[in-house]
N, C-alpha and C positions, 0 to 999 in steps of 0.2 A: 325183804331182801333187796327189791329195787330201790326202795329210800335209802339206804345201808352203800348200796353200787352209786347211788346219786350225788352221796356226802362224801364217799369217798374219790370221784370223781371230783369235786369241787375242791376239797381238799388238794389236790393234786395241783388243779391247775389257780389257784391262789396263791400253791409255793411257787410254780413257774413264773407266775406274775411277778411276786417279790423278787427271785431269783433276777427276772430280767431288769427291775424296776433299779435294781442292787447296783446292775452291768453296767447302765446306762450314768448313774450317777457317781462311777467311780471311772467312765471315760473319760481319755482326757478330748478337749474340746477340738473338734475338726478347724482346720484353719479355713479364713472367708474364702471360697473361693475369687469374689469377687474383689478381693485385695490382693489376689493371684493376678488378676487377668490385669488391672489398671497400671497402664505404661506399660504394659508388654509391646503395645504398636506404638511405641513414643518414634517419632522419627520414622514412620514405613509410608513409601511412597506409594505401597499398595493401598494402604489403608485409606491415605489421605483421599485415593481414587476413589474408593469406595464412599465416604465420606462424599465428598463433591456430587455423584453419582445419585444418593439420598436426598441431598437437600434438591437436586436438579427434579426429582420424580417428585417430593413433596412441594416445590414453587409450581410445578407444573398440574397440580392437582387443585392448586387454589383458584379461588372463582375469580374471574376477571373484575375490577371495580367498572361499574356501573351495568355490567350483564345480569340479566334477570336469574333465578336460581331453577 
């Protein structure tokens, strides 16, 4: 009876499997989001702060030429 409960349990969820396998190949395809985001800050004078801001903490993080490490 447990063999019987165990196949019939697999059974089940093998159709869920296809079921889901079904969904996912008949979605249609999410857009990039990262084709969203690009040029969204085209021209933001926050951004560019922000920007300038990064490369100031990343110059600032570089080892001096001729300072030992």
């Amino acid at each position: 009876m447990a063999e019987a409960t165990l196949e019939q349990r697999m059974t089940v969820l093998e159709e869920r499997v296809r079921e889901l396998q079904d969904a996912m190949i008949s979605r249609p395809a999410a857009p990039d989001w990262l084709d969203c985001v690009i040029g969204s800050m085209k021209d933001e004078p926050a951004f560019d702060e922000v920007l300038a801001h990064g490369r100031a903490a990343r110059e600032a993080d570089r080892p001096v030429e001729g300072q030992a490490k």
